[in-house]
mmCIF file as gemmi writes it, N, C-alpha and C atoms, coordinates in Angstrom:
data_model
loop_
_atom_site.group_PDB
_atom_site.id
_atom_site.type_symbol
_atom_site.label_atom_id
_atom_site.label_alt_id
_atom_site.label_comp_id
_atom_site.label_asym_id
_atom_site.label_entity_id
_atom_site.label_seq_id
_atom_site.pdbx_PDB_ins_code
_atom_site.Cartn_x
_atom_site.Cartn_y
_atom_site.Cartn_z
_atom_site.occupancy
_atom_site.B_iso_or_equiv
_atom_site.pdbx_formal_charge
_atom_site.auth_seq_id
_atom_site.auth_asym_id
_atom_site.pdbx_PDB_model_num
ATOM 1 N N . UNK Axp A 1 ? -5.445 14.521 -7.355 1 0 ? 1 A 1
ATOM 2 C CA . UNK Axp A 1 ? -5.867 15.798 -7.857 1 0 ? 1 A 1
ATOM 3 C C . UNK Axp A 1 ? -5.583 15.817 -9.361 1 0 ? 1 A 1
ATOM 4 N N . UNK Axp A 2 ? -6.197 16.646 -10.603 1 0 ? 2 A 1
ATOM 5 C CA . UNK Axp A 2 ? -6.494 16.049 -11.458 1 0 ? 2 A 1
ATOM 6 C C . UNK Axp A 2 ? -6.18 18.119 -12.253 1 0 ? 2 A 1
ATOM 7 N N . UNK Axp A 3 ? -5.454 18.505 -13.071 1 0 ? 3 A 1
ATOM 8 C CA . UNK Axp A 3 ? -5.013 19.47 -13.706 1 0 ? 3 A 1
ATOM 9 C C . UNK Axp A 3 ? -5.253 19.66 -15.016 1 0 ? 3 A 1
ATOM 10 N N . UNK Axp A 4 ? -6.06 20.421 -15.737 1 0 ? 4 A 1
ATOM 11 C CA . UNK Axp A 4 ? -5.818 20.484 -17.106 1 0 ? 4 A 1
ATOM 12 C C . UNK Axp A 4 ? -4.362 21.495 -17.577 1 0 ? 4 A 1
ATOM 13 N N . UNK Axp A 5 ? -4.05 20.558 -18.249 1 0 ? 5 A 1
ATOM 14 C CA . UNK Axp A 5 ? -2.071 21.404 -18.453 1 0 ? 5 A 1
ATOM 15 C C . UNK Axp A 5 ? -2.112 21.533 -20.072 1 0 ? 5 A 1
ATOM 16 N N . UNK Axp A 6 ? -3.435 22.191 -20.772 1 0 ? 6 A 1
ATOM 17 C CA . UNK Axp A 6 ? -3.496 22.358 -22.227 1 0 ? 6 A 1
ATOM 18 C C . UNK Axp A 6 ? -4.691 21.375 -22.806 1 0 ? 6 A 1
ATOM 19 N N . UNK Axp A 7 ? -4.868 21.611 -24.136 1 0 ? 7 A 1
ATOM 20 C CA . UNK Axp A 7 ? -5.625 21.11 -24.776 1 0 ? 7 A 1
ATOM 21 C C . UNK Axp A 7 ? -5.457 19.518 -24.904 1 0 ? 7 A 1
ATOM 22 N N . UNK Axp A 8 ? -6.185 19.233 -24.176 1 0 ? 8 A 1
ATOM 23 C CA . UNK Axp A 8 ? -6.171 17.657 -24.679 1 0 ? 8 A 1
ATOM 24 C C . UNK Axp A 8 ? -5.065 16.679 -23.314 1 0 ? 8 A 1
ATOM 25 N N . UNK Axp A 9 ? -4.554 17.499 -22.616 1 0 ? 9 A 1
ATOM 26 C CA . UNK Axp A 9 ? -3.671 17.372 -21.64 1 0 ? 9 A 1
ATOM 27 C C . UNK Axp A 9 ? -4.148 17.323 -19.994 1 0 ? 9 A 1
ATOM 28 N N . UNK Axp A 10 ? -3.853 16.324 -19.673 1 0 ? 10 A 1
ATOM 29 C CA . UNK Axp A 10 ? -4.983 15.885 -17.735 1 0 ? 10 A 1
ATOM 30 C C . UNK Axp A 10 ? -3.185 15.619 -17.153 1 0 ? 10 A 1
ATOM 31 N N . UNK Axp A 11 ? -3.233 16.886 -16.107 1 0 ? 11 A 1
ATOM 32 C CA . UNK Axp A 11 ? -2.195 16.214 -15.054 1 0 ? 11 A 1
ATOM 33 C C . UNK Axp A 11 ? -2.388 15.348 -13.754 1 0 ? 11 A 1
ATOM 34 N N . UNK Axp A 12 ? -2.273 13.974 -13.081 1 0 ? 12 A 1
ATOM 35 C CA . UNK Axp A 12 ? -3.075 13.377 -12.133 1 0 ? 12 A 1
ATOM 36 C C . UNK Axp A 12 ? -2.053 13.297 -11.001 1 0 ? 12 A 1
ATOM 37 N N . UNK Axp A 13 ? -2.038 14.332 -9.697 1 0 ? 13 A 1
ATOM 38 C CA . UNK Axp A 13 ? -1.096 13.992 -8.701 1 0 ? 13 A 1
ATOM 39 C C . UNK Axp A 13 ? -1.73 13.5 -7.411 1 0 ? 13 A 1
ATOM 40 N N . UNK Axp A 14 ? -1.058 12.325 -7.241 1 0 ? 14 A 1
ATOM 41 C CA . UNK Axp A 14 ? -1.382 11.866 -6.176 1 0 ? 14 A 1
ATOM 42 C C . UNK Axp A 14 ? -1.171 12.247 -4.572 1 0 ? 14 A 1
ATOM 43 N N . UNK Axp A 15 ? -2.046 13.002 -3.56 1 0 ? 15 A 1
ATOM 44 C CA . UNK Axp A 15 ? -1.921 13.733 -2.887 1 0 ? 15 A 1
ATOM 45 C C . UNK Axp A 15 ? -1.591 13.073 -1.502 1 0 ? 15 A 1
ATOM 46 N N . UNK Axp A 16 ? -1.123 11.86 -1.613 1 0 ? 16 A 1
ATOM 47 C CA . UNK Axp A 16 ? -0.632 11.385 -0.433 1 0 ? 16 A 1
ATOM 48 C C . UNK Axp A 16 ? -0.375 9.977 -0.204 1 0 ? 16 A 1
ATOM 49 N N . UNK Axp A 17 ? 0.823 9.6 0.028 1 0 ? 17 A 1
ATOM 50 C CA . UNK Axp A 17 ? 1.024 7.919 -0.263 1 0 ? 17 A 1
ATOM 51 C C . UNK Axp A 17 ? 0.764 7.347 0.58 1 0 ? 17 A 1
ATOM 52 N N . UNK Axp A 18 ? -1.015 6.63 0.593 1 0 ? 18 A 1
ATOM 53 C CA . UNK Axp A 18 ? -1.59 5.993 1.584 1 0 ? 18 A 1
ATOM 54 C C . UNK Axp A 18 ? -0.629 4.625 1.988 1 0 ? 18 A 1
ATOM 55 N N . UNK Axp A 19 ? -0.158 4.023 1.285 1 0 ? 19 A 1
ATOM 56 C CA . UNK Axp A 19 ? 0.8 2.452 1.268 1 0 ? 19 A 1
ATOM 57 C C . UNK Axp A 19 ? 1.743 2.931 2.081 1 0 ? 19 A 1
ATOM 58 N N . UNK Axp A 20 ? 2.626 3.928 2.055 1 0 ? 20 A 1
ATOM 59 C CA . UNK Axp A 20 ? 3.875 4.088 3.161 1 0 ? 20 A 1
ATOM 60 C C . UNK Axp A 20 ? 3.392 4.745 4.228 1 0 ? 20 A 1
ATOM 61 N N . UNK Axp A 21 ? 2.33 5.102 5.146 1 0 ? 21 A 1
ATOM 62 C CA . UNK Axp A 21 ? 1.656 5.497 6.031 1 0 ? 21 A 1
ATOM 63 C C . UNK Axp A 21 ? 1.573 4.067 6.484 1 0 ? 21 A 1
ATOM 64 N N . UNK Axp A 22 ? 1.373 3.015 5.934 1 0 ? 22 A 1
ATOM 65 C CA . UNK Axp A 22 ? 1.267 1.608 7.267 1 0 ? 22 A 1
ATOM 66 C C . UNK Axp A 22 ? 2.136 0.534 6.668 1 0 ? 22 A 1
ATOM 67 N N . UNK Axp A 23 ? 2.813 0.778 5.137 1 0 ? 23 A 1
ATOM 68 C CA . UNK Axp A 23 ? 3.945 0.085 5.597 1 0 ? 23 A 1
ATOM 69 C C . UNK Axp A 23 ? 4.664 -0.537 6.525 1 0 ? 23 A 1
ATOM 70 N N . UNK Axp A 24 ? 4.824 -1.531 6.817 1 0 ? 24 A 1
ATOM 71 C CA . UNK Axp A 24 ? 5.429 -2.048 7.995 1 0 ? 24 A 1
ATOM 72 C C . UNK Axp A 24 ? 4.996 -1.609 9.678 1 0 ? 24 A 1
ATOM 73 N N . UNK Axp A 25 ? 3.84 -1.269 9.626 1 0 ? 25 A 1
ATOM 74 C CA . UNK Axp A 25 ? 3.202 -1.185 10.974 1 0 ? 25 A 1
ATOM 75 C C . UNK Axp A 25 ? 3.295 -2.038 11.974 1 0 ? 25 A 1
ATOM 76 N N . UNK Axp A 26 ? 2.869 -3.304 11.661 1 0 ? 26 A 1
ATOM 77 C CA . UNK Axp A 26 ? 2.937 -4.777 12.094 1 0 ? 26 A 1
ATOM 78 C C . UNK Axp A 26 ? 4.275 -5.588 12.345 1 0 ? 26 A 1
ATOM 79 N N . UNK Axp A 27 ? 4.896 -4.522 11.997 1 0 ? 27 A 1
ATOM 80 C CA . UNK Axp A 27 ? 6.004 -5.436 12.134 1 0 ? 27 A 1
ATOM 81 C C . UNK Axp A 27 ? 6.545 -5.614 13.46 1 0 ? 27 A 1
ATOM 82 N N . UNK Axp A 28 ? 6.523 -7.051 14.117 1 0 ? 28 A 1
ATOM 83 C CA . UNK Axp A 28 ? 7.088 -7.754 15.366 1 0 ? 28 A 1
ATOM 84 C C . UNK Axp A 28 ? 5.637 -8.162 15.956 1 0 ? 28 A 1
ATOM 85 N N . UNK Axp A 29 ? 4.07 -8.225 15.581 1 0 ? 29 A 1
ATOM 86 C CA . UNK Axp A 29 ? 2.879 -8.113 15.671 1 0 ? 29 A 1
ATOM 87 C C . UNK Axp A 29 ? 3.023 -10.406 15.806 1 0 ? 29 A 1
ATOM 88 N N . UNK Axp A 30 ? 3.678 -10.581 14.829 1 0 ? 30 A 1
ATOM 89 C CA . UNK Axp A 30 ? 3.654 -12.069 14.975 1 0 ? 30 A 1
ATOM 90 C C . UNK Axp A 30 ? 5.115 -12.469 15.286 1 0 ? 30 A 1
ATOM 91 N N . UNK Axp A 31 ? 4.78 -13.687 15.731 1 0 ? 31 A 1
ATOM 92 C CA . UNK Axp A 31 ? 6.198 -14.236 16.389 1 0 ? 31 A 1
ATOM 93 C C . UNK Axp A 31 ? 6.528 -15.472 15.569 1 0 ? 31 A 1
ATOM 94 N N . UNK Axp A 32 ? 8.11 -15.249 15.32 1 0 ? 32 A 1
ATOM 95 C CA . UNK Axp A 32 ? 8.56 -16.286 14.111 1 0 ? 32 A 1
ATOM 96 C C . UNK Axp A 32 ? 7.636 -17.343 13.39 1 0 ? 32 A 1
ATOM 97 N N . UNK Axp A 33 ? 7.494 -17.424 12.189 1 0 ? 33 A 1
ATOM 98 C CA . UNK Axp A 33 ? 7.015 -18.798 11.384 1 0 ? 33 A 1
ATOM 99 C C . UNK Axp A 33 ? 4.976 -18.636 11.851 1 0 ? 33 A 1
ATOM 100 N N . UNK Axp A 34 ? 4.369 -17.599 12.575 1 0 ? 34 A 1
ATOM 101 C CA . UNK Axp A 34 ? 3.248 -17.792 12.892 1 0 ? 34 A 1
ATOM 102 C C . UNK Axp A 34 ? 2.671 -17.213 11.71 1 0 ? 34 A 1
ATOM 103 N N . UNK Axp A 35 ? 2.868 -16.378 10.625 1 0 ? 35 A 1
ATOM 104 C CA . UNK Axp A 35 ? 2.055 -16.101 9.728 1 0 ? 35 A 1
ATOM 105 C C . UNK Axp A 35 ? 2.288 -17.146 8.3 1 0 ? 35 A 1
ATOM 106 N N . UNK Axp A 36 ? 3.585 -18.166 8.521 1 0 ? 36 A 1
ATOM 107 C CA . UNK Axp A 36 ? 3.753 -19.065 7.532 1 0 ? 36 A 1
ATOM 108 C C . UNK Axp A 36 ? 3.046 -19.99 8.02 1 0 ? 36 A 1
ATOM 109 N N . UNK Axp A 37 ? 2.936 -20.228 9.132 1 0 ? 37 A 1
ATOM 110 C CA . UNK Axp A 37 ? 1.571 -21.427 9.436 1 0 ? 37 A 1
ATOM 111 C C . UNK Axp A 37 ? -0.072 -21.215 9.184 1 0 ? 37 A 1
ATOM 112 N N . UNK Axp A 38 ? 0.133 -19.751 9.394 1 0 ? 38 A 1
ATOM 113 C CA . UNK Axp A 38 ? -1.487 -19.665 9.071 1 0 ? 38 A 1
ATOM 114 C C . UNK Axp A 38 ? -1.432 -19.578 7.582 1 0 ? 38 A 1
ATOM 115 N N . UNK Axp A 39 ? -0.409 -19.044 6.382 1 0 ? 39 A 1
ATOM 116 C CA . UNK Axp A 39 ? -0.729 -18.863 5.428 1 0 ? 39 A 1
ATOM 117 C C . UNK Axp A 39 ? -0.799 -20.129 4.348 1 0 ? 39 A 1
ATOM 118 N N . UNK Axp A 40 ? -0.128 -21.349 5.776 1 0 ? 40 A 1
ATOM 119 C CA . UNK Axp A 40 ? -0.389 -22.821 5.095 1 0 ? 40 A 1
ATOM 120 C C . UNK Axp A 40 ? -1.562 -23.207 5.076 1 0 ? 40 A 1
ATOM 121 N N . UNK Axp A 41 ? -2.786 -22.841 5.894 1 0 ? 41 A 1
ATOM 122 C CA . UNK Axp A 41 ? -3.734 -23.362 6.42 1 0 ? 41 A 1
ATOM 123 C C . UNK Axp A 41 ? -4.797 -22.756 5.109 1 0 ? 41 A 1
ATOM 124 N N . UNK Axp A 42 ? -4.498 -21.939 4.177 1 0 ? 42 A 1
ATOM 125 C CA . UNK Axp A 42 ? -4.868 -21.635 2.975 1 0 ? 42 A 1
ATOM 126 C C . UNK Axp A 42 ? -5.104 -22.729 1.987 1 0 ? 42 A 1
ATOM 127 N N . UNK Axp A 43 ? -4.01 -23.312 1.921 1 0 ? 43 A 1
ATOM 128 C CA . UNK Axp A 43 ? -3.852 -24.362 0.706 1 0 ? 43 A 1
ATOM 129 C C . UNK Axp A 43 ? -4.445 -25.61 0.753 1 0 ? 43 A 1
């Protein structure tokens, strides 16, 4: 959301912290070392 707070002045608040809503969702989703194997299969 986006405020004029004076001349020349924009206030910008962010109306909801999408990133900590699924933060750590997944977590226990893979089982030990299975996302370091797939993230080898990158390189």
């Amino acid at each position: 959301m986006a405020h004029a707070e004076g001349p020349g002045r924009v206030l910008l608040e962010r109306e909801e912290d999408v990133l900590s809503d699924f933060a750590g969702i997944l977590t226990g989703t893979f089982c030990e070392g299975e996302l370091e194997a797939l993230r080898g299969e990158w390189d």
